[in-house]
NUSEMI-288571 format. One line per field, with one value per residue (C-alpha): residue number from 1; residue in three letters; x, y, z. Coordinates in steps of 0.1 Angstrom, whole numbers, padded with zeros to 4 digits. Each point is the difference from the previous one (the first is absolute). Layout:
<rs>
nr (NUM;...)
rest (ALA;...)
px (X;...)
py (Y;...)
pz (Z;...)
</rs>
This chain:
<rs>
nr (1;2;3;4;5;6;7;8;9;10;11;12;13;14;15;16;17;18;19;20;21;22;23;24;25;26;27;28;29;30;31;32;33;34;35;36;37;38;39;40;41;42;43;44;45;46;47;48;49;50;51;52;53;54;55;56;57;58;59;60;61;62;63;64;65;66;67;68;69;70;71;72;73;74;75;76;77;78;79;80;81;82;83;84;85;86;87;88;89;90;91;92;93;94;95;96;97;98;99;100;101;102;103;104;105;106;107;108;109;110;111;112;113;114;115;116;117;118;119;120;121;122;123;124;125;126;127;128;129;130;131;132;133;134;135;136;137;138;139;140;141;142;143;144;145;146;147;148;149;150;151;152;153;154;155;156;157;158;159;160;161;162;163;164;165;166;167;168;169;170;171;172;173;174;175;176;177;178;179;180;181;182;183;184;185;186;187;188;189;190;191;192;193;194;195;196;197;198;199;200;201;202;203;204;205;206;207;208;209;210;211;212;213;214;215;216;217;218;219;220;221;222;223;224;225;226;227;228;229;230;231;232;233;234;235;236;237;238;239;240;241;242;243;244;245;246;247;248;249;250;251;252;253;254;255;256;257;258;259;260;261;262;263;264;265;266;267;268;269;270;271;272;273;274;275;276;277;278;279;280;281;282;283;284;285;286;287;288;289;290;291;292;293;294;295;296;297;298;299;300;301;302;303;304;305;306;307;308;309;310;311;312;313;314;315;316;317;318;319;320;321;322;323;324;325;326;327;328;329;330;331;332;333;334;335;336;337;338;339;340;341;342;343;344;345;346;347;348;349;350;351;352;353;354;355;356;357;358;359;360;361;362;363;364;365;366;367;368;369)
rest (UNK;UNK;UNK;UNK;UNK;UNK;UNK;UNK;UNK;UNK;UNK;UNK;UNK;UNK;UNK;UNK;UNK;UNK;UNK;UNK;UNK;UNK;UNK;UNK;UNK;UNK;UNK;UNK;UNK;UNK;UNK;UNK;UNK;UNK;UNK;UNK;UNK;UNK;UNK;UNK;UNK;UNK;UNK;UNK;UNK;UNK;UNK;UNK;UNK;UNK;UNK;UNK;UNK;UNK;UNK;UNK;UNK;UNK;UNK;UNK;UNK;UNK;UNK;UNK;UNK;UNK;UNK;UNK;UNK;UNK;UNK;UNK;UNK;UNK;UNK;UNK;UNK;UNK;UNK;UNK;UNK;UNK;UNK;UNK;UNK;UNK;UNK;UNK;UNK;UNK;UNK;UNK;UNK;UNK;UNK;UNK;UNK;UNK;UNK;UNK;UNK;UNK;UNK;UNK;UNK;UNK;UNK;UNK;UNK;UNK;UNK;UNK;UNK;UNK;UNK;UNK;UNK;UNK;UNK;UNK;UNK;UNK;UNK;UNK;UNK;UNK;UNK;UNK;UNK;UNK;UNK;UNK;UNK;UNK;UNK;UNK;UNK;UNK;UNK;UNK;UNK;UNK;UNK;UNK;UNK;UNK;UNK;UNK;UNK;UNK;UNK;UNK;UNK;UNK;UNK;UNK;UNK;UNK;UNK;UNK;UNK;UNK;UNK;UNK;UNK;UNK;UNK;UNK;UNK;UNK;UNK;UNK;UNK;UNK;UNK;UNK;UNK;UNK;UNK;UNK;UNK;UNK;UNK;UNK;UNK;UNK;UNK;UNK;UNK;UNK;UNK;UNK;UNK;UNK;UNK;UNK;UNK;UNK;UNK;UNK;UNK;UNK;UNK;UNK;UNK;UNK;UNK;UNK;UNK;UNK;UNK;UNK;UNK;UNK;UNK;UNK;UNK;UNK;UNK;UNK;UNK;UNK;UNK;UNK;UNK;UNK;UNK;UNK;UNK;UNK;UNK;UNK;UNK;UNK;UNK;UNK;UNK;UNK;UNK;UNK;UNK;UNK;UNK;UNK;UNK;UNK;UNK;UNK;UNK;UNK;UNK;UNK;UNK;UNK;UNK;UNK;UNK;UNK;UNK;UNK;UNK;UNK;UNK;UNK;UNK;UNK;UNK;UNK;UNK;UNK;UNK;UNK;UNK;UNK;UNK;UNK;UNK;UNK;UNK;UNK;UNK;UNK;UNK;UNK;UNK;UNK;UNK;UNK;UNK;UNK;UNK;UNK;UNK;UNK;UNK;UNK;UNK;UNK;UNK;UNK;UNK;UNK;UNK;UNK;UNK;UNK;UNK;UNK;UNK;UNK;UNK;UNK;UNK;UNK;UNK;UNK;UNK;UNK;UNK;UNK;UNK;UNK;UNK;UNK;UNK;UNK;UNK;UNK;UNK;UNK;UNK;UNK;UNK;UNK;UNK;UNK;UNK;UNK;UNK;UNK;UNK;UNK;UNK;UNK;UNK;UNK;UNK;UNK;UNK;UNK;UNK;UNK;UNK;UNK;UNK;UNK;UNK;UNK;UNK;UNK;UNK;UNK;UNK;UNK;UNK;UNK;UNK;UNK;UNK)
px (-0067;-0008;-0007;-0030;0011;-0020;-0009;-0024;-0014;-0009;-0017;-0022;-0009;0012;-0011;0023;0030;0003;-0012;0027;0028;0026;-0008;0018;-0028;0017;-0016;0010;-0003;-0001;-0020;0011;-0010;0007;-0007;0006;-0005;-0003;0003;-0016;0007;-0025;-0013;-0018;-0007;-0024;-0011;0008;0030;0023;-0001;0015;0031;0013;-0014;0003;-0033;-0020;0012;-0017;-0005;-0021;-0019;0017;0034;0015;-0017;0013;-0012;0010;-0002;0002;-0009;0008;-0015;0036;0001;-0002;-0003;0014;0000;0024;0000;0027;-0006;0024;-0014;0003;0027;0022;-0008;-0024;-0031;0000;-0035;0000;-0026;0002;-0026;0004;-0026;0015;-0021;-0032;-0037;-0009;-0011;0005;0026;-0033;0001;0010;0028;-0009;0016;-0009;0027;0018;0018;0036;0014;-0014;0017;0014;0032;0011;0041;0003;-0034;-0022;-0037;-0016;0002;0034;0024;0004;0027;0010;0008;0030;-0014;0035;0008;-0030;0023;-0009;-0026;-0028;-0024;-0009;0012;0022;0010;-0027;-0002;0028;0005;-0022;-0025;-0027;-0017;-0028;-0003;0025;0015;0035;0032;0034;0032;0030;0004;-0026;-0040;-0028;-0033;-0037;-0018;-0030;-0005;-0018;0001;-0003;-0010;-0018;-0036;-0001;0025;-0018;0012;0020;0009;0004;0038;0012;0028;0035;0029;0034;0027;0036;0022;0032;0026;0035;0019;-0021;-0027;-0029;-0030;-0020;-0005;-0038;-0021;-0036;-0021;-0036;-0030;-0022;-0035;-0030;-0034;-0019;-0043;-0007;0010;0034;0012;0022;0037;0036;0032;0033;0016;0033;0025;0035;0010;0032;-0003;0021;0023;0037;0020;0018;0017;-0026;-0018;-0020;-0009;-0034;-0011;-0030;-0001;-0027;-0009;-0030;-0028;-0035;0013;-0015;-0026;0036;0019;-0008;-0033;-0014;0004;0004;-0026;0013;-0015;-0022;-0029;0015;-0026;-0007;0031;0020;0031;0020;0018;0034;0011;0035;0009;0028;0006;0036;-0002;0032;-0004;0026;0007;0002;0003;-0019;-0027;-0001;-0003;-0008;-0009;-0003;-0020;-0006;-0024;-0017;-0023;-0007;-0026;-0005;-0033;-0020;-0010;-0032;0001;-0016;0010;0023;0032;0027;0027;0010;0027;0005;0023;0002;0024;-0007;0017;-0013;0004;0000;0007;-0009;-0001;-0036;-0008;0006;-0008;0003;0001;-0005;0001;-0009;-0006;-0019;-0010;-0027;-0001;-0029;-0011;-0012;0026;-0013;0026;-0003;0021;-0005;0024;-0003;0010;-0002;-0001;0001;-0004;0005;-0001;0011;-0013)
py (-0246;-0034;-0028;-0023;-0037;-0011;-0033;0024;0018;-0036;-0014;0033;0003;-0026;0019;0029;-0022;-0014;0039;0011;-0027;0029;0023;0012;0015;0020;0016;0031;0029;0010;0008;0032;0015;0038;0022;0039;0027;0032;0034;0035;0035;0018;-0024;-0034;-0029;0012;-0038;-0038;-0009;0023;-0012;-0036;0017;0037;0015;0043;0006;-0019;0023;0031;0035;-0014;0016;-0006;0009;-0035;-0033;-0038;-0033;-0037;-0024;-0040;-0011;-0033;0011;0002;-0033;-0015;-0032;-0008;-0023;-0009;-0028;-0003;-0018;-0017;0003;-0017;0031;-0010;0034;0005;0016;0015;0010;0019;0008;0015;0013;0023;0014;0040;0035;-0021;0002;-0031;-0007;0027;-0003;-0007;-0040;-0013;0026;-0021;0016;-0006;-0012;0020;-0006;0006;-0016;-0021;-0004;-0028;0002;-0015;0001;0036;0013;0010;0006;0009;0019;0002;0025;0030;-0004;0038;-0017;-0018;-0025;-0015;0038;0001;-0001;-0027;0017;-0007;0031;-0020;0024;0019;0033;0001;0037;-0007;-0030;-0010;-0026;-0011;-0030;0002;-0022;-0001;-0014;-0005;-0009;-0010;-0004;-0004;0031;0018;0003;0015;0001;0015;0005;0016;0037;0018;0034;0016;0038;0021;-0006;-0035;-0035;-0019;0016;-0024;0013;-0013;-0012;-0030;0016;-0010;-0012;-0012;-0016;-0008;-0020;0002;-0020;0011;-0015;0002;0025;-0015;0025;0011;0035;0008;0024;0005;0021;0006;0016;0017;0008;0016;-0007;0032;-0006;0023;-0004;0015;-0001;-0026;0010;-0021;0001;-0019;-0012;-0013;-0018;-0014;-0027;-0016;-0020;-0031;-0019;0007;-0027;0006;-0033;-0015;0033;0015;0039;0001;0034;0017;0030;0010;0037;0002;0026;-0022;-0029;0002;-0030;-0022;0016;0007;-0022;0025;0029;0026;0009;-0011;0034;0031;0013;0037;0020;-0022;-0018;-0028;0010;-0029;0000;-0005;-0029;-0002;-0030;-0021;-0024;-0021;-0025;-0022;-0036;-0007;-0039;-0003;-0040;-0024;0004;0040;0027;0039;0021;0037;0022;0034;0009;0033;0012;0041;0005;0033;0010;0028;0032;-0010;-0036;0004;-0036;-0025;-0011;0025;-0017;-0033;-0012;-0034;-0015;-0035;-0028;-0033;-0031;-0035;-0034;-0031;-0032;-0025;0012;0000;0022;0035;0020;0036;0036;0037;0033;0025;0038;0020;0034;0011;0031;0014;0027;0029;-0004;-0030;-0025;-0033;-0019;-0039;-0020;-0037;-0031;-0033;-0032;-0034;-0037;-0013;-0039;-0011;-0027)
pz (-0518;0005;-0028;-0003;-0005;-0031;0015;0027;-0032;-0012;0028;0000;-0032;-0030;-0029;0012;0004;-0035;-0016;0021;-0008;-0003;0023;0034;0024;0032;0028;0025;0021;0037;0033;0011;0031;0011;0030;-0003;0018;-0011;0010;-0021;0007;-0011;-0025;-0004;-0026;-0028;-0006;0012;-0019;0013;0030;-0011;-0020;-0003;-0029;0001;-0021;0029;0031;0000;0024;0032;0022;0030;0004;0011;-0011;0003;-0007;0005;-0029;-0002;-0035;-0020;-0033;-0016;0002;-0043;-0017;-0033;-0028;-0033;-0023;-0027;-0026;-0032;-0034;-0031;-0010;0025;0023;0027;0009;0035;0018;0032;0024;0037;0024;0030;0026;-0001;-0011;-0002;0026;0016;0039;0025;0028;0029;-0013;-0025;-0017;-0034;-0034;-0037;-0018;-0026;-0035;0000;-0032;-0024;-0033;-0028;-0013;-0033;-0008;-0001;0004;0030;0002;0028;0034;0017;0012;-0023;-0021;0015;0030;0015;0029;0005;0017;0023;0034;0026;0025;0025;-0009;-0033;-0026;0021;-0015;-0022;-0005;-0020;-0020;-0030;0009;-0022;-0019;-0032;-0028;-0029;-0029;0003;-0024;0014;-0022;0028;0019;-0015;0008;-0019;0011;-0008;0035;0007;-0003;0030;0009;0031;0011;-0020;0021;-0012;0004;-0020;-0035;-0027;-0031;-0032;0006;0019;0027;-0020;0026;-0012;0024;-0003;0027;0007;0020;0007;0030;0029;-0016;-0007;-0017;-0030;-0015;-0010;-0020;0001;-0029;0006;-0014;0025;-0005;0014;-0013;0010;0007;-0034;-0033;-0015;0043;-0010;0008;-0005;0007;0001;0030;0003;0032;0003;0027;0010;0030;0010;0027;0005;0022;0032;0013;0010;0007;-0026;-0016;-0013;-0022;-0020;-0020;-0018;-0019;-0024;-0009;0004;0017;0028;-0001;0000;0028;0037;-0002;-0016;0026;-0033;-0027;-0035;-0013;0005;-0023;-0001;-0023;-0028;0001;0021;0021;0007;0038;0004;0026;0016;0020;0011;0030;0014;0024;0017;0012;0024;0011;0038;-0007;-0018;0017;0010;-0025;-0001;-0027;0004;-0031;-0009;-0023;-0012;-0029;-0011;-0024;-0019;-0016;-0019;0025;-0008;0023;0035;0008;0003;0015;-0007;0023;0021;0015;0020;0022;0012;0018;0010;0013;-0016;0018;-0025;0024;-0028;-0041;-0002;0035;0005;0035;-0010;0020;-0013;0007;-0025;-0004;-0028;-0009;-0022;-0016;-0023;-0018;0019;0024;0026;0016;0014;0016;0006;0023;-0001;0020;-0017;0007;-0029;0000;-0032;-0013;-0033;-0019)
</rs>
């Protein structure tokens, strides 16, 4: 992240200098550009985003028995902002903002391949509090494994951001986040509790990782009165790093009954509206990935992820399994520049008994700044 000389801010705008006496303004991000492409058997992408990144609820039974595609995008590119700031207390105020390009319409691909730009995070942070929209505090970013497919093995690892208020005393994290259910004929569904996380890290040696629980109220507000239905939902994560040499372990593990708006990108159904009431699904799902050194410039990391999702008899659809496998080799000739290669396989599997497989060959320039 690069930092903003004051004496620029004051020859733009004087006012905002002297308001701003104490503050530390930074800027950052990266242009990424990506090329994939990708094979189906017997299925297809439901929508557009799944064809920028692997994501299991977007592939879907096709028509025809083999499909492929070729893909050049730059919309993962992101911009971001931070200011710190010393107050009269002696601590600091931190504000952070970033913007990517990913998930959202714009121009089609004919001219002008234009995209609207899309909130990532955008939160203040006061000594030990947080408000605003960041990573859950569920999650564990520092395990995501170095990949070119974006996510990676995201059938499997917890990946989510939403608003929140968050505390932080040492190792541990406590945050409200925003409750949102999914299934039940409607995702649009927040009940009358904020989704409760807790997080604890822990060092020892060369283990680096946290322990985390999630507790949830689901809810389903039915179209007549007295359809209302709740029920609790609960997960348990512990994801982290464990060094190598130089070489590193990566790991995720997470097991939970209505957690499935935070893991898998959504691929399961928090609940089902059985009867009159809510069934929560069960999720299972873990990934470990290895980044093995070549030099300091080459690297490898090879993951395996995989997700299985159990719901009531009742459920007619969803994703009931995934799997994904994936190795690359990443070229870095200065810090800041990384030429990447991948190839990846997944496979699908959903209720009713369809399978679809997705094969993957991608390519990655990415430019730090």
């Amino acid at each position: 992240m690069r930092k903003l000389p004051m004496v620029l801010l004051a020859t733009a705008a004087l006012p905002m200098a002297v308001n701003a006496a104490n503050t530390e303004f930074s800027f950052g991000g990266f242009i990424k550009m990506d090329a994939m492409l990708s094979t189906y058997s017997d299925g297809d992408i439901v929508d557009g985003y799944g064809r920028d990144y692997y994501a299991p609820s977007q592939i879907v039974p096709g028509t025809e028995p083999d499909t492929a595609e070729l893909d050049f995008s730059a919309r993962n590119s992101r911009f971001n902002f931070k200011t710190v700031t010393q107050v009269e207390d002696g601590k600091t105020i931190t504000s952070f903002i970033e913007l990517d390009f990913s998930t959202t319409a714009g121009g089609n691909e004919v001219v002008s391949n234009s995209y609207v730009p899309r909130l990532r995070h955008a939160y203040v942070q006061y000594d030990k509090l947080l408000v605003g929209q960041t990573w859950s505090n569920f999650m564990n970013v520092g395990a995501l494994p170095e990949v070119a497919d974006f996510i990676g093995p995201s059938e499997s690892t917890v990946f989510i951001r939403q608003p929140q208020v968050r505390y932080t005393s040492g190792d541990l994290s406590v945050s409200l986040e925003n409750p949102q259910t999914t299934g039940a004929g409607d995702s649009g569904d927040n009940g009358m509790l904020p989704d409760l996380t807790a997080s604890y890290k822990i060092k020892a040696d060369n283990l680096d990782m946290t322990a985390a629980l999630l507790l949830r109220q689901l809810s389903y507000d039915g179209p007549l009165d007295g359809d209302d239905a709740t029920t609790m939902g609960y997960g348990v994560n512990v994801a982290g790093k464990l060094m190598v040499g130089k070489d590193d372990l990566k790991f995720s593990a997470t097991y939970g009954k209505g957690v499935g708006r935070y893991v898998g990108l959504g691929a399961v159904a928090d609940v089902a509206l059985v009867g009159e009431d809510l069934e929560a699904s069960d999720t299972t799902a873990a990934f470990v990935a290895y980044r093995h050194h070549w030099s300091s410039q080459w690297r490898s990391t090879a993951v395996y992820g995989m997700l299985s999702a159990d719901y009531d008899d009742s459920v007619t659809t969803g994703v009931t399994d995934a799997t994904s496998m994936r190795v690359n080799i990443m070229h870095s000739p200065v810090k800041q520049l990384t030429y990447g290669a991948e190839l990846s396989t997944a496979n699908v599997e959903r209720v009713g008994g369809a399978d679809v497989t997705m094969n993957r060959v991608y390519f990655t320039t990415k430019y730090a700044f």
